[in-house]
N, C-alpha and C positions, 0 to 999 in steps of 0.2 A: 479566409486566411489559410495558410499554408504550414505542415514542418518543415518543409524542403530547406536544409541550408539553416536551421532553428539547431542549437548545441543544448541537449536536453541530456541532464545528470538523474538516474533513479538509483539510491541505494535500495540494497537487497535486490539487487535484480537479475541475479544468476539463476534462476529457476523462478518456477510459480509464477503468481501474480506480476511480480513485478518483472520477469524475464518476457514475458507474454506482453507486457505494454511496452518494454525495450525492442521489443522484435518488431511491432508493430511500426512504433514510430519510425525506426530506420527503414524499411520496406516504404515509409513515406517522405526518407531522403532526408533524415533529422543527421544530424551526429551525436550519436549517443555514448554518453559515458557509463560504464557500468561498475558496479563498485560491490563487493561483503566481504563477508571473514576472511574465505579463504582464498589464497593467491592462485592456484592451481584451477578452481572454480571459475574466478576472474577471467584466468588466461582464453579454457576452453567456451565462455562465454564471450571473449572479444572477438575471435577466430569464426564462433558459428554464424553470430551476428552479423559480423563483417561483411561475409557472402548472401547476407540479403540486403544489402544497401547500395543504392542506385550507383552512390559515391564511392564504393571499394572499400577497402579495410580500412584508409587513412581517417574516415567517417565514423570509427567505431576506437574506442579508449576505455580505458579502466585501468583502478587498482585496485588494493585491498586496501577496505575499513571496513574498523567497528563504531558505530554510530554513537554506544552509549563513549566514548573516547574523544573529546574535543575535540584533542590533536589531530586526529584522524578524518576528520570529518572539515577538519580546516584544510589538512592537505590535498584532500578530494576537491574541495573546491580550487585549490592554491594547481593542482596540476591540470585541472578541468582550462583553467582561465591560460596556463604557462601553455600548455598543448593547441588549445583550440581560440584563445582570445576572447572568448567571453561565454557566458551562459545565461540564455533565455528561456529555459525552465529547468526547476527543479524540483524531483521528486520525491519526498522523504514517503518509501515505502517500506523500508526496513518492518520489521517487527517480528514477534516470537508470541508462542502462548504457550500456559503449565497446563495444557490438557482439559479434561473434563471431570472437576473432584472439586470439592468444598474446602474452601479458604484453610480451613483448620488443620489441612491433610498438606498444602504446600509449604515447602521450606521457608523460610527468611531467605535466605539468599536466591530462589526461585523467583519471589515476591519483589524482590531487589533489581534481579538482573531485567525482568518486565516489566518494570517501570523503566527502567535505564535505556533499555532500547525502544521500548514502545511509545514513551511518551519524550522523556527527557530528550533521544536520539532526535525526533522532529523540532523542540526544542533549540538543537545546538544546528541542527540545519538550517533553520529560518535565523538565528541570530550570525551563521556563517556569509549566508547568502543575499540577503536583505538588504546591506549596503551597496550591494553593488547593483541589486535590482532601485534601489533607490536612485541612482544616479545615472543607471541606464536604461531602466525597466526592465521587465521580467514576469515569471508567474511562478510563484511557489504554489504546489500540490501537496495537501497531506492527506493519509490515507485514513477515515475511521476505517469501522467496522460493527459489528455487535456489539450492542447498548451504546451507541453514540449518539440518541435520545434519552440517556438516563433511564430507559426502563430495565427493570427487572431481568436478570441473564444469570441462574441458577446457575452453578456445578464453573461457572465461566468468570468470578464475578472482578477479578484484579484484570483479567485482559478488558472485559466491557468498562473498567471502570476509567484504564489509559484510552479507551477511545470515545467516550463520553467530553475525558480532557481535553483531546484534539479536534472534537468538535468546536467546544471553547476555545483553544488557543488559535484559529482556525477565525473565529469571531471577533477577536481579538486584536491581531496583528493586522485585521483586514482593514478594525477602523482606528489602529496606529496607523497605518501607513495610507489613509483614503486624502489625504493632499496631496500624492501623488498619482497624477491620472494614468502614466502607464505601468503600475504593479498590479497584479493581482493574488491574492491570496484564499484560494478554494479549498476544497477537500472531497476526495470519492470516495463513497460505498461502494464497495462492489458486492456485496452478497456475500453468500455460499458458494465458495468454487471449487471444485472437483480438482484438489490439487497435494502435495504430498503432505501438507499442513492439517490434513485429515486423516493420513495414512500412520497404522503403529500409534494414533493418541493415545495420549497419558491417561488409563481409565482410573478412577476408584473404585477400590473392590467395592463400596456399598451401592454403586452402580451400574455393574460388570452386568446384569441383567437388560440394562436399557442402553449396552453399548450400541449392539447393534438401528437405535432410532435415530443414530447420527449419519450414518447413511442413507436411512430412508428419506432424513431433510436434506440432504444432501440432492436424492433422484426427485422430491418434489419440488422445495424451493430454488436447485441449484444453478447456476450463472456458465454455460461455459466461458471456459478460458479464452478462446477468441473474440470473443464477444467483449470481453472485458477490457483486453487489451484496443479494442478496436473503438469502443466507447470512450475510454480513458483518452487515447490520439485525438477524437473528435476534439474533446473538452479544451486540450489545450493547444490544440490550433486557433483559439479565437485571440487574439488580441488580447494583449496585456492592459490591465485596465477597463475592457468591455465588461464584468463584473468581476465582485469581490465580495468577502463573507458568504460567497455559499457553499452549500452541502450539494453532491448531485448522488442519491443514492440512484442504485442502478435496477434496482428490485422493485419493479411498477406493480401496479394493483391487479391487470392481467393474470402473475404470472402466481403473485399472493395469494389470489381467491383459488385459482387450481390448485398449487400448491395445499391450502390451506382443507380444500373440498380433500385432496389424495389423504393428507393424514387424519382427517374424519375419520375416511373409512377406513383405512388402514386399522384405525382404536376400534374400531367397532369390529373389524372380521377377527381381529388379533396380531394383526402381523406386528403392530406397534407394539412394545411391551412396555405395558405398566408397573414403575417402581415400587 
């Protein structure tokens, strides 16, 4: 299967992650819509895009929404369908994280706003987008991430805990909607990626000693960004409908055991610092 001529919607995808799998698919002749907070962001995100697409600017749209905001996330779909006539994937990538600090140290309204856009924001996308992939087919993508096997994720535990959820909700809608043969509903890992979502975190001073071990997982475990985007394009080139309920984490066992051998030693010469 092909993007070419495929109208594919990703919020949060002005930067990072999700800029990276927008850029991709249009360089593969998608129409992309690109959508976050800020309008000004949006703009210069339509524009650079643009001029990578086989199809020209008219190939590339956006506006601004915030995910955790119904409204908003209706109207993304509501101008995706009025501009382009329909949408054959969409990608709930949005999300945010309070840094690297124990539950006790972030606000309420921190704990609030990260649930809202991490979880609930995928939430209000698949209950946007679902009808119409019902009646035309489609393929909704949502994003985990850390702890979206329920294990253990110290100093992280409200972001791993919304993507644990989207693993389930992910499981969920796959087999609400498995009577219809052409939807799908997936979810990718991508890893550790080298992107500003690392850059300035929120440390705890009771941490501030083992900040710098988040970089070293970063040069051992981490994903480039091309790669990610370029994995992510393969996934949803296949047919709507060819599977559903899965997970496709992007972090193979290759790359795990190196990874995993680097920070051995690392703890053992010093360079890793123990808390």
């Amino acid at each position: 299967m092909s993007l070419a001529r495929k109208v594919v919607v990703i919020t949060g995808s002005t930067r990072g992650i999700g800029r990276a799998i927008a850029e991709e698919c249009s360089r593969r002749g998608a129409t992309v819509v690109v959508s976050s907070r800020r309008a000004d962001a949006v703009g210069r995100a339509v524009d650079e895009i643009g001029a990578l697409n086989p199809g020209g600017a008219d190939a590339v749209s956006g506006i601004p929404a915030d995910v955790s905001l119904f409204d908003d996330v209706i109207a993304l779909r509501d101008h995706t369908l009025a501009t382009h006539g329909r949408i054959d994937v969409w990608l709930n990538n949005a999300g945010v994280s309070n840094g690297y600090r124990p539950m006790d140290e972030e606000g309420a309204d921190e704990i609030e706003a990260l649930v809202a856009i991490n979880l609930i924001g995928h939430m209000y996308g698949a209950k946007a987008v679902i009808p119409h992939f019902r009646e035309h087919g489609g393929y909704l993508m949502n994003m985990c991430g850390r702890g979206w096997k329920g294990e253990a994720t110290a100093y992280t535990a409200a972001y791993a805990a919304s993507k644990a959820a989207i693993a389930s909700l992910t499981k969920s809608l796959a087999a609400e909607n498995k009577d219809c043969g052409n939807v799908s509903v997936n979810a990718f890992v991508p890893g550790m990626v080298d992107t500003d979502f690392y850059v300035d975190i929120t440390c705890s001073p009771r941490l501030e000693a083992t900040k710098g071990n988040i970089r070293l997982a970063l040069e051992a475990f981490g994903t480039p960004l091309s790669e990610v985007g370029a994995r992510c394009a393969d996934l949803l080139e296949a047919a709507p409908g060819a599977t559903t309920g899965r997970i496709y984490p992007l972090l193979k066992a290759g790359r795990l055991i190196r990874g995993g051998a680097k920070m051995a030693w690392w703890g053992l010469s010093g360079r890793m610092k123990r808390g």
